[in-house]
N, C-alpha and C positions, 0 to 999 in steps of 0.2 A: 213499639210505638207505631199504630199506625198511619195511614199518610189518605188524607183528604188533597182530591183535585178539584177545584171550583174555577168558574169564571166570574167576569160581571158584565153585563149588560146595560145600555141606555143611551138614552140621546144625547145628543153634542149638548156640552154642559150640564149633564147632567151629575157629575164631578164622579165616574169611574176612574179616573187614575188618580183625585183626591183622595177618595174612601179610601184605595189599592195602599198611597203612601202614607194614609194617615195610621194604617194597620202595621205598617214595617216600622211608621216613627213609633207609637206608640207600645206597642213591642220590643224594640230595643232592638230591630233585628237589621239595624241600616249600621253597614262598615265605616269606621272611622275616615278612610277618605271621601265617601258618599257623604256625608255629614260632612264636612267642611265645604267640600262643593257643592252642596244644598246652601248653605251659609255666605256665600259668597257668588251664589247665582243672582243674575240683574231679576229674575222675575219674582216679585212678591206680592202677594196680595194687597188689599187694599188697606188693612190694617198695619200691613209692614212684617208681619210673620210672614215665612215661607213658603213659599208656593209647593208643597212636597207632591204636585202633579208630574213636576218636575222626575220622580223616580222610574216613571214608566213612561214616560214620551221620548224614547230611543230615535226614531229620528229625528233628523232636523226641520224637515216636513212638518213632522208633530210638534214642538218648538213654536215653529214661526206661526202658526194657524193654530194651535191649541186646541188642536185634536186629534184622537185616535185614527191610525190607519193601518198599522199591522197589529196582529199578537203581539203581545209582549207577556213574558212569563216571570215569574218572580216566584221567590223560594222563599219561606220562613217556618220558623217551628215554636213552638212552645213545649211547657212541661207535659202537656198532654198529647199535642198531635204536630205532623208535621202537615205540612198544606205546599199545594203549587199552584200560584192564582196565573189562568189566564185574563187578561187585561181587553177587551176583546173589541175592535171596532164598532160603533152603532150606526152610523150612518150604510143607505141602502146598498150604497156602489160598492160596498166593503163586505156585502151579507156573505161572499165562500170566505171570505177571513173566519167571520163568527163562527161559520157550521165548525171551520176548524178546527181553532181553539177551546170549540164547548164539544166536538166529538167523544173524548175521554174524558170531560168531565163526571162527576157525581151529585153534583150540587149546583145552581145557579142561583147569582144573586142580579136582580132587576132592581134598575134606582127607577125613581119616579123625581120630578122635580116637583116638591109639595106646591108650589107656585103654579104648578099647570096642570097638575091630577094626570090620567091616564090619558097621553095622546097616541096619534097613531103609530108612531115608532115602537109605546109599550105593546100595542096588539102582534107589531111585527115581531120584535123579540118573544114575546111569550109564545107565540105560533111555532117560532124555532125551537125554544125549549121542548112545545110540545111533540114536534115531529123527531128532535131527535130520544124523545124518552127519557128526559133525564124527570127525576120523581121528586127529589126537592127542591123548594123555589122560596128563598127569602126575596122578599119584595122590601126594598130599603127606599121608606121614604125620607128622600135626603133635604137638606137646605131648610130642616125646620127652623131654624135658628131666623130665617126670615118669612117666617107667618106666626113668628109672636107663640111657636112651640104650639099651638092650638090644639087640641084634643080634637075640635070640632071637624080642622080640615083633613087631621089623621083619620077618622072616621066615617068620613065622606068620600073620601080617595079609596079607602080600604074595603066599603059597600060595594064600590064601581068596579073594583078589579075584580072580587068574587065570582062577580056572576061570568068577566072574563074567563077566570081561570075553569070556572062551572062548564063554558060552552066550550073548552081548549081540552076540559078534562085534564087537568094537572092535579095532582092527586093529592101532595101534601105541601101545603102554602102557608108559611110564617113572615107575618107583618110586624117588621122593627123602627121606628121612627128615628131618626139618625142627623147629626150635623157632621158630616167629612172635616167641613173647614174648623167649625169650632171643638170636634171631639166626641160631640157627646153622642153616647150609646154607641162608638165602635169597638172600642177595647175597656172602655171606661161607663158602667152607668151612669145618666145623665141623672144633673141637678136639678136641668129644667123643666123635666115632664114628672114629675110625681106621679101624674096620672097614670104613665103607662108602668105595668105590671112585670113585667116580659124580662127576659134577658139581653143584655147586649150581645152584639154581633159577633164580638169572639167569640165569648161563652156561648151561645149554640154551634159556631161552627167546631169548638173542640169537643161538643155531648151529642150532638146529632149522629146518628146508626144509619150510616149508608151501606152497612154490608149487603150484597145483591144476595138477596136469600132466593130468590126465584129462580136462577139459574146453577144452585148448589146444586142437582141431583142430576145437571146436563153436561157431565165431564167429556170435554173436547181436546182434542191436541194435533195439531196440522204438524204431516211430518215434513221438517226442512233440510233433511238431511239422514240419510242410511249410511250407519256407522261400520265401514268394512274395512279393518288394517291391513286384512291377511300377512302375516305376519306369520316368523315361525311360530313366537310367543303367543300368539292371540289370534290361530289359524282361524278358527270357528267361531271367532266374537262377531256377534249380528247385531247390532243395537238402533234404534231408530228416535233420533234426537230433533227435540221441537219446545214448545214453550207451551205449557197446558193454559188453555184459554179460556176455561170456564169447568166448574165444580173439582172433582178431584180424582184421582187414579189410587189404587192400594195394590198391595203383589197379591196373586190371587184372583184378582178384579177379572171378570169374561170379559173382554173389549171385540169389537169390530170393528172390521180395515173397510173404510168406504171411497170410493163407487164399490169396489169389489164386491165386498156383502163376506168377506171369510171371518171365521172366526180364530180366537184363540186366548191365551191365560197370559197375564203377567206374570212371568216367570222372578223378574227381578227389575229395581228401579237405580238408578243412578244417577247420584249430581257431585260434579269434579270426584274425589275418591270416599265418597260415600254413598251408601246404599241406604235411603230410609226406606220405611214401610209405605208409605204415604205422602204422593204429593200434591200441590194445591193450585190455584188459577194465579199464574203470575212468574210460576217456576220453569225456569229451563233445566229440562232433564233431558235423560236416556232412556226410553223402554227396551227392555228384552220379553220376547215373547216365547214360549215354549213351545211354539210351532213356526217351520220356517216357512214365511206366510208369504207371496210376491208382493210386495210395497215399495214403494217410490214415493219421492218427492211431492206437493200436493195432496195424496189421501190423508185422510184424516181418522186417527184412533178414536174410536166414542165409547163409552160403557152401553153392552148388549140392552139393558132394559130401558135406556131413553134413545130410541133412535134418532137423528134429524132427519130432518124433510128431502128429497132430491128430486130435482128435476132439471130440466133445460128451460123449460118457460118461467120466467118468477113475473110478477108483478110487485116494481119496487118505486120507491118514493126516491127523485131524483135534484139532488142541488148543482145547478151548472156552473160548472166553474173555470172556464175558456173562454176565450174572446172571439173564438170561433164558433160558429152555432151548433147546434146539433146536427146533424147531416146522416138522416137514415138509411143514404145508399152506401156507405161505406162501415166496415166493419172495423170495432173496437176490440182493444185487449181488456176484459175484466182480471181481475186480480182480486179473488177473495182467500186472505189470506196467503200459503204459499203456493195456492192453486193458479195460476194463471191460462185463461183458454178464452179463444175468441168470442167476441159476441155480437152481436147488430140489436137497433130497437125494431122490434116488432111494429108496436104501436106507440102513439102519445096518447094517452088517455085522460091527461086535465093538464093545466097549468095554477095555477094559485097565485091570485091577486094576493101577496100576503100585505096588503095594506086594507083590505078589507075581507082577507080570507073566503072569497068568492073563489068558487072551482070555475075557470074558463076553455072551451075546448081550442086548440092549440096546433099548430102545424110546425112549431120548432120550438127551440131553448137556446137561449142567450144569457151572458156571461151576467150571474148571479139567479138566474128564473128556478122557479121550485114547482116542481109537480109529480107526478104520477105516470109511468113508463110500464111497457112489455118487455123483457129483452127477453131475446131466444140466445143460449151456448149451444158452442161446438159441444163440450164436453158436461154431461152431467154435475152439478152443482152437489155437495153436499152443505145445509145452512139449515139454520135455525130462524126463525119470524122472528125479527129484529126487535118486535114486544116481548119476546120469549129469553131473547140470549142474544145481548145486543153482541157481544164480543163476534159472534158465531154470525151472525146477520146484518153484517153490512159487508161491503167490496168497495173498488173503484174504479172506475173506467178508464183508461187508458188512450190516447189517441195512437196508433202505431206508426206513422207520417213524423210525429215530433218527438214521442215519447213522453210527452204531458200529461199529469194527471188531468182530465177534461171534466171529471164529474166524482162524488161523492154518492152511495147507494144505501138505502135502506129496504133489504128485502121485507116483503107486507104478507105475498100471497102464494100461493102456487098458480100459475096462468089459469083461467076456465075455459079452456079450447087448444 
């Protein structure tokens, strides 16, 4: 059984942590003490049923003001897939929460409130889907249940986002017409729209094929550790253990040790006391390799016929996430991966109104700003175009004063200078 990560996205009220509960109620997937304390919570809607917003507004903050302000994650499964929903902040002052929580996603779901069609919060969020690459986008217009279920307004909201997602470039966009509060079309097709055709929201999110097939043939694996017991028993065991990040390794396979550039064979693979043939993106193993190759901590094993890219200059797409500004004359730790080596920004190269996705030219970054950066490393980079091999193409900045993460990275380019 596989395992879907999705978030959701939308504006304050726009019933993200409705839709979130109404999928665990109507799944069956909320704990018998959860349900009795849903049952006995003072907040109910206006009909007198439950307020099941109530399952993700973990703080008290979110409570008293009925709204999102951290991630929140939630677990459920069905007969077919398992899923882990981040719950994700909308409002602007929350945006490094969202990059957060939708970083590992596969799938984003976008509510519109059918009562207001595409405002400017939807442009922000779908901006965000698009810079961090995530490829499927259910757009869930919710609160039909108050426009009288219309076909008409489904249809006119769903014209307006197109040519959004058209000029955002989001590649594949499924429109579901949806009621959180009353049900219809989450786990259940609705009674109310005949007209629409479609699936309900479960049902695609357990048949949708999110496997990253683009990055199948770009087998990574950061080593975080050189396996050396010396021991009497196991004087000569060399093995170099890490978590493959993207496509796959076989014994046999010709890999390359990078910065280095040496080569050599998989001699043998290992996970706890077994040896498969073949392992895949997601596995922590062992490689042994048939040649004793100088490696360390950091390099990273690749298959000989897809190399990645290396350099010291990258030109990367930058979310700020400090409340400290950017500050070009002191030098950061980047961390990509288990590589970690210093870095400074070169240049600021744009900033992004993401409220009207206007590129502005920029003299700093401030806690939530998105834009477009040079960094220059101490140490040569080995990484993948974060279009290419997201796993492989992104890092994090580092502040070394506090040891904060200060920014989130999506490598774009090789520097041109």
């Amino acid at each position: 059984m596989n395992l879907l990560k999705f978030f959701t996205a939308g504006s304050v009220d726009d019933g993200k942590s409705t839709l979130i509960g109404r999928l665990l109620y109507d799944t069956d997937s909320i704990l018998a003490d959860q349900l009795e304390a849903l049952q006995q919570s003072n907040r109910k809607n206006d009909d007198g049923t439950i307020d099941l917003a109530i399952l993700t507004d973990g703080l008290r903050a979110e409570r008293e003001q009925g709204i999102t302000i951290d991630v929140a994650y939630k677990y459920f499964q069905t007969d077919k897939r398992k899923f882990i929903i981040a719950d994700t902040p909308g409002h602007i002052q929350y945006t490094r929460n969202m990059v957060t929580g939708a970083s590992t996603a596969k799938l984003a779901i976008i509510l519109i409130d059918a009562r207001n069609g595409v405002v400017e919060q939807t442009i922000r969020h779908s901006y965000l889907v698009s810079l961090l690459g995530i490829e499927h986008v259910v757009v869930a217009l919710n609160k039909m249940d108050m426009v009288d279920y219309s076909e008409t307004v489904f249809n006119a909201i769903t014209e307006k986002y197109k040519t959004l997602a058209a000029e955002l470039k989001l590649k594949e966009v499924t429109f579901i017409p949806v009621s959180a509060l009353k049900g219809d079309n989450i786990v259940h097709e609705s009674k109310h729209m005949s007209w629409y055709q479609g699936r309900s929201l479960l049902h695609f999110l357990e048949t949708v094929d999110v496997e990253d097939k683009q990055s199948y043939n770009l087998a990574r694996m950061p080593v975080q550790w050189v396996v050396r017991p010396q021991t009497d028993e196991l004087h000569d065991y060399r093995g170099y253990a890490g978590r493959v990040l993207s496509g796959s390794f076989k014994v046999n396979d010709k890999v390359t040790v990078l910065p280095s550039g040496s080569s050599s064979v998989i001699e043998r693979i290992e996970i706890f006391d077994q040896q498969p043939e073949e392992v895949y993106a997601g596995q922590s193993v062992t490689l042994h390799l048939k040649d004793n190759v100088d490696i360390s901590r950091g390099d990273v094993l690749v298959n000989a016929d897809h190399l990645p890219q290396h350099s010291k200059l990258i030109e990367a797409d930058v979310c700020w996430m400090d409340t400290r500004p950017l500050d070009e004359s002191i030098t950061y730790l980047l961390q990509h991966n288990s590589k970690v080596t210093k870095a400074r920004i070169n240049e600021i190269v744009y900033k992004v109104d993401i409220n009207t996705l206007e590129k502005q030219s920029a003299v700093d970054f401030k806690l939530n700003d998105i834009g477009r950066v040079v960094i220059k490393t101490a140490d040569e980079l080995a990484f993948d175009l974060y279009t290419d091999n997201k796993a492989n193409g992104a890092a994090i900045l580092i502040d070394s004063r506090t040891n904060l993460t200060v920014a989130a990275l999506m490598f774009r380019a090789i520097a041109d200078y």
